[in-house]
N, CA and C of each residue as an Amber inpcrd file, in Angstrom:
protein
   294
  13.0080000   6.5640000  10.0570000  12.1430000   6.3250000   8.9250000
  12.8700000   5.5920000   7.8080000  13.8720000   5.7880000   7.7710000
  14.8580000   4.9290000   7.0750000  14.7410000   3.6840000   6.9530000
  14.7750000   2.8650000   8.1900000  14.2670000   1.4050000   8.6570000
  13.4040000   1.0080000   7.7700000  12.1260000   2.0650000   8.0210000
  10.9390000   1.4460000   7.7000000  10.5930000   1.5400000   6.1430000
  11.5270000   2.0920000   5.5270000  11.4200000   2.0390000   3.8730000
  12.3270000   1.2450000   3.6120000  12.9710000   0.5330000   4.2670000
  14.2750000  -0.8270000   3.8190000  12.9360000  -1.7280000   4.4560000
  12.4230000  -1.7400000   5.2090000  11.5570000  -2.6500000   5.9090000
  10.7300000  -3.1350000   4.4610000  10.2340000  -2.0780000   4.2730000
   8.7780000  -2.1120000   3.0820000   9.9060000  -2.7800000   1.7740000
  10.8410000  -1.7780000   1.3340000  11.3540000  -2.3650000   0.2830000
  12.1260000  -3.8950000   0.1040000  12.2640000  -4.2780000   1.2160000
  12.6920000  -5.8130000   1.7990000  11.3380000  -6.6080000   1.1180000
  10.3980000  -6.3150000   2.3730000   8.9640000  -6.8160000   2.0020000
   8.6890000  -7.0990000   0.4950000   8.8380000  -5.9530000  -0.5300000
   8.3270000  -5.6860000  -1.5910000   8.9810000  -7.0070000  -2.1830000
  10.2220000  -7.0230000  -2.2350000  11.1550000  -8.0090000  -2.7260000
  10.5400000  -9.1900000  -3.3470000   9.9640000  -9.3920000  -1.9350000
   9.7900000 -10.8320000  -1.2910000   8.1360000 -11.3340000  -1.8960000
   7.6090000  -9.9150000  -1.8160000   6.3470000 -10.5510000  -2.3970000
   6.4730000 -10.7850000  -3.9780000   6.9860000 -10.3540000  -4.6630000
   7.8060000 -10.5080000  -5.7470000   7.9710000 -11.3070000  -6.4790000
   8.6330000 -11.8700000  -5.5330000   9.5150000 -13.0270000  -6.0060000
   8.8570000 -14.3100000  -6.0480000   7.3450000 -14.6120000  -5.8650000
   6.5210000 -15.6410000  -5.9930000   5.0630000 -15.2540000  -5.7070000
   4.3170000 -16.3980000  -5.7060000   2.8710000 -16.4300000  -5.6770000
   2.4220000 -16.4020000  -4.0980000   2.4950000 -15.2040000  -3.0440000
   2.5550000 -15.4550000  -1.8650000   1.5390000 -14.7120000  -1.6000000
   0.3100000 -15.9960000  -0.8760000  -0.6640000 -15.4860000  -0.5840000
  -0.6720000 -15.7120000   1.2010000  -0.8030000 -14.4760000   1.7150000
  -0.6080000 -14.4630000   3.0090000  -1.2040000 -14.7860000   4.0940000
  -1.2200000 -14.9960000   4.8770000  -2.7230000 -15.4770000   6.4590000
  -2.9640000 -14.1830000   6.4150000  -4.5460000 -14.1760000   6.2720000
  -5.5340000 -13.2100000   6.6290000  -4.7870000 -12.3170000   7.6580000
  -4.6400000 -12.7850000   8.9910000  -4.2730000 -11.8060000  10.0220000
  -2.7820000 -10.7220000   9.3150000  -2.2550000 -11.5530000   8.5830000
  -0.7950000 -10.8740000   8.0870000  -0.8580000  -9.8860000   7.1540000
  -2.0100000 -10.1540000   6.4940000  -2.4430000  -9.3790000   4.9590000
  -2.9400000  -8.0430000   5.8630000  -3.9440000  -8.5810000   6.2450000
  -4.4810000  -7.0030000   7.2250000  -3.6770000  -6.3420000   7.6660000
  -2.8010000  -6.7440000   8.4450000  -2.1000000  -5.8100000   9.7370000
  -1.3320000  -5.5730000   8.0620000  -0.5090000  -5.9370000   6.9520000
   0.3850000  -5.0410000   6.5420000  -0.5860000  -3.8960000   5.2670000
  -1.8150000  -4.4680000   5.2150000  -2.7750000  -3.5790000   4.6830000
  -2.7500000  -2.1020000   5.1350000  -3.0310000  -2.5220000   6.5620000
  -3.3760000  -1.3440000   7.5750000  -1.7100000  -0.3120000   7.5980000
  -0.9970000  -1.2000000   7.8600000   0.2910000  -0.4910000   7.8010000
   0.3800000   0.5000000   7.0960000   0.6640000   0.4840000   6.0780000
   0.9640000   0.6870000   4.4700000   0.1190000   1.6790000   4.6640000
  -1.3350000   1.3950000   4.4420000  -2.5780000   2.3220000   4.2560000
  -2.5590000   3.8060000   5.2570000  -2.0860000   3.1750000   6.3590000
  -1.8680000   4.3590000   7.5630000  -0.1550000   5.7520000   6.8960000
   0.0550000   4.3550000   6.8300000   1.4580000   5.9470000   5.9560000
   1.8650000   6.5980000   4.7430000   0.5840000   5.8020000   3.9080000
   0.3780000   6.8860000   2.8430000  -0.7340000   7.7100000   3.0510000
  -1.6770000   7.7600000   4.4490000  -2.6790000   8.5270000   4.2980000
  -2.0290000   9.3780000   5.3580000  -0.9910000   8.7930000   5.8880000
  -0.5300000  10.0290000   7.1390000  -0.1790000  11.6890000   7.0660000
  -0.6700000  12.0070000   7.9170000  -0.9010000  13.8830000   7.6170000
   0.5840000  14.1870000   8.0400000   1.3790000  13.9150000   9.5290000
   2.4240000  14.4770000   9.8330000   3.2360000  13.4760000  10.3640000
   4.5920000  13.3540000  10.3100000   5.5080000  12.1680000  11.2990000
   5.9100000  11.3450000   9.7640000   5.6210000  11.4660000   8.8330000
   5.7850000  10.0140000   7.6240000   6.2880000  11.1360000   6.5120000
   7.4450000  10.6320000   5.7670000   8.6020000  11.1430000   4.8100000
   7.4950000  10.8070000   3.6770000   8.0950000  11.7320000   2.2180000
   7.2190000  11.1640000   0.9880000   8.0260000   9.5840000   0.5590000
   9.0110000   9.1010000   1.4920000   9.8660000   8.2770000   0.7890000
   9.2660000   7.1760000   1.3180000   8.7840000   7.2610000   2.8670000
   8.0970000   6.0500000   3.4980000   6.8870000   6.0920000   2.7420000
   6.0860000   7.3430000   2.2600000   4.8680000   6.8090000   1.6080000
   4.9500000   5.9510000   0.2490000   5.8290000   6.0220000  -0.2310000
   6.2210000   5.6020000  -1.6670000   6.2270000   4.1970000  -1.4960000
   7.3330000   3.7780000  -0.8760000   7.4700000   2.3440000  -0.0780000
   6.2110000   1.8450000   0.1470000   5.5670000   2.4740000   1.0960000
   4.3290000   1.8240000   1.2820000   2.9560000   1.8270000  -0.0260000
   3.2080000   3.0060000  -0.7050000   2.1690000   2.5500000  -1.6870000
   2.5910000   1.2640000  -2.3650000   4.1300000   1.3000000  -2.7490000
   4.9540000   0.0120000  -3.8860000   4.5430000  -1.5050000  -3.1720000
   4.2810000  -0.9900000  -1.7720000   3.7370000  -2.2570000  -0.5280000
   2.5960000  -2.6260000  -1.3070000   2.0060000  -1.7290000  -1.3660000
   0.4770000  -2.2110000  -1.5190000  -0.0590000  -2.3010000  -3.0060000
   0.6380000  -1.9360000  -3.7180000   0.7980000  -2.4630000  -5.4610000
   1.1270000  -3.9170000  -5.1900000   2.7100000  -4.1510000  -4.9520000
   2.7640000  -5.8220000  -4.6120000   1.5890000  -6.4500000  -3.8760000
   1.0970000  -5.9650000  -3.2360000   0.5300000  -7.1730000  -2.4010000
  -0.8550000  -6.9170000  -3.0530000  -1.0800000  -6.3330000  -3.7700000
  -2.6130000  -6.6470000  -5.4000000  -2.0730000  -7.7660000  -6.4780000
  -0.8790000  -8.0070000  -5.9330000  -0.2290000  -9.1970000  -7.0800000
  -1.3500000 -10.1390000  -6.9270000  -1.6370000 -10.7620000  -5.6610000
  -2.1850000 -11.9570000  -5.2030000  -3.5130000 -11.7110000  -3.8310000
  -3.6310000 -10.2000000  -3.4950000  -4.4720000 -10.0080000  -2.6860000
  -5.5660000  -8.6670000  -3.5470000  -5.6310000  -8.6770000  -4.7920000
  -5.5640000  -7.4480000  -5.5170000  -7.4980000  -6.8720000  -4.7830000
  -8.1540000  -8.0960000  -4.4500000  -9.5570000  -7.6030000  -4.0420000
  -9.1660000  -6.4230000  -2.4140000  -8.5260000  -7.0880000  -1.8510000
  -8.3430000  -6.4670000  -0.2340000  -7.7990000  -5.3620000  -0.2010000
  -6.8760000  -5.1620000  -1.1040000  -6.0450000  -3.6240000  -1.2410000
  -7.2330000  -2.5080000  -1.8970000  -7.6110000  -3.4600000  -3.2200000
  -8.3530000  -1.9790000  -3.8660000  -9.6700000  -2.1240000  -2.8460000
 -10.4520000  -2.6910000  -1.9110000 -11.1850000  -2.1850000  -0.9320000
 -11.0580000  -0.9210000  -0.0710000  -9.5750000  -1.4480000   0.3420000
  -9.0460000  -0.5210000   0.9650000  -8.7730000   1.1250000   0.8750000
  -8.5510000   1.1360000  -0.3900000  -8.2990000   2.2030000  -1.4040000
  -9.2220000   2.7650000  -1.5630000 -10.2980000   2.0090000  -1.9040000
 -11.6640000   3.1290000  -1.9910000 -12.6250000   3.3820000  -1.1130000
 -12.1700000   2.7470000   0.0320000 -12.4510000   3.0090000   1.2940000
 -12.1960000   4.2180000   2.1510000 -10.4600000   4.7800000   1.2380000
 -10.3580000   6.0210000   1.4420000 -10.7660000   6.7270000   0.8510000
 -10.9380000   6.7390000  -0.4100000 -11.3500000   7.6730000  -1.2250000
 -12.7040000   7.7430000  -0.8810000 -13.6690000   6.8370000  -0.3130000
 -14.9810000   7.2800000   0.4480000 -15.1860000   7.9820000   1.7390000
 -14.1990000   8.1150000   2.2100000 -14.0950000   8.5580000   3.4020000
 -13.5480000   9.7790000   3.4960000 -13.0240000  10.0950000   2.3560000
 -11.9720000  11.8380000   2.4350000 -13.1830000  13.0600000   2.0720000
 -14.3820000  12.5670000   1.8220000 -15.3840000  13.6540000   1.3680000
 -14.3910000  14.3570000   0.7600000 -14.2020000  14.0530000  -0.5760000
 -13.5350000  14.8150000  -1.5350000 -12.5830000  15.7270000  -1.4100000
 -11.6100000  15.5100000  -0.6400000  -9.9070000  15.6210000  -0.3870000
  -9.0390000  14.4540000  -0.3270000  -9.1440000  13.3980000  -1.1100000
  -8.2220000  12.3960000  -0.6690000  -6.9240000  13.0130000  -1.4080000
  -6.2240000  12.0320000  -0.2750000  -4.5140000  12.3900000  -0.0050000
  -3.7220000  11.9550000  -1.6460000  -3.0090000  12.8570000  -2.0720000
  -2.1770000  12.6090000  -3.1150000  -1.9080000  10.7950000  -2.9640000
  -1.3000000  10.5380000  -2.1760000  -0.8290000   8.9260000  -1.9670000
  -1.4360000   7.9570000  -2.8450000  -2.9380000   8.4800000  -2.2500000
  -4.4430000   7.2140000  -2.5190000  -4.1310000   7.1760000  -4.0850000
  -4.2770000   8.3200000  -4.6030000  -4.2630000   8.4710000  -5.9340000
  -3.0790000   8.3000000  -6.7980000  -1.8160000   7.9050000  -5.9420000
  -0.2570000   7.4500000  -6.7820000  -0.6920000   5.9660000  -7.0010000
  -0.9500000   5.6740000  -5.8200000  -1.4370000   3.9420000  -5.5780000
  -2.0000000   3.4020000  -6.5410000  -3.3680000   3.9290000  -6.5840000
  -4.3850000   3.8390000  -7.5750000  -3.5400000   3.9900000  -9.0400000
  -2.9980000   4.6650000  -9.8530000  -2.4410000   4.5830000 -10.5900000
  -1.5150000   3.5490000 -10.8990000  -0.7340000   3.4460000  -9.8100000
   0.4170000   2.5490000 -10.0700000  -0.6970000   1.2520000 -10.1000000
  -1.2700000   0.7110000  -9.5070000  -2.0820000  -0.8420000  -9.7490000
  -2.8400000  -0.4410000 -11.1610000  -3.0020000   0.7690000 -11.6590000
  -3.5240000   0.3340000 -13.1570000  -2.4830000   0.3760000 -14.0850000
  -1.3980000   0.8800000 -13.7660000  -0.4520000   0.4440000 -14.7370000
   0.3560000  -0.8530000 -14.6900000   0.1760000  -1.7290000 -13.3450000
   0.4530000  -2.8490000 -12.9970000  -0.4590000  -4.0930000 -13.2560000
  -1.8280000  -4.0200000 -13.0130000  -2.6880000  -5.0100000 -13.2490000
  -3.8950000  -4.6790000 -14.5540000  -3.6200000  -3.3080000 -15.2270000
  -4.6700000  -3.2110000 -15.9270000  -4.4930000  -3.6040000 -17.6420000
């Protein structure tokens, strides 16, 4: 799990560091990524979820409609238990874009 939070925090870097708007197919699959391991119940560290929410803050830099879909996509779907994560996320993009 280690990997995969140098993975994300690599990523994060990079989106960062410019105006990088990604191919559709690329945006999704790291949408889905991200989205899957901060909503994950067992197997995922709070450190990989972190990473992956900070994933998906960056990538509202320049994709900000596709992420917050995503987001409240969970929060429609948890019939009123969504996962701590949804709701770090959500925060962090309003203290980032609001």
């Amino acid at each position: 799990q280690g990997d995969r939070v140098q993975n994300y925090r690599q990523l994060e870097s990079a989106l960062q560091g410019g105006d990088s708007r990604l191919p559709s197919g690329l945006l999704n699959r790291l949408i889905a990524e991200a989205s899957g391991d901060i909503r994950a119940a067992q197997g995922v560290t709070n450190n990989v979820r972190t990473a992956a929410s900070d994933i998906l803050v960056a990538l509202a830099g320049s994709h900000f409609h596709f992420v917050m879909s995503e987001l409240q996509g969970h929060l429609k779907a948890m019939g009123g238990t969504p996962e701590e994560f949804v709701f770090v996320t959500l925060g962090k993009l309003a203290s980032s874009y609001g």
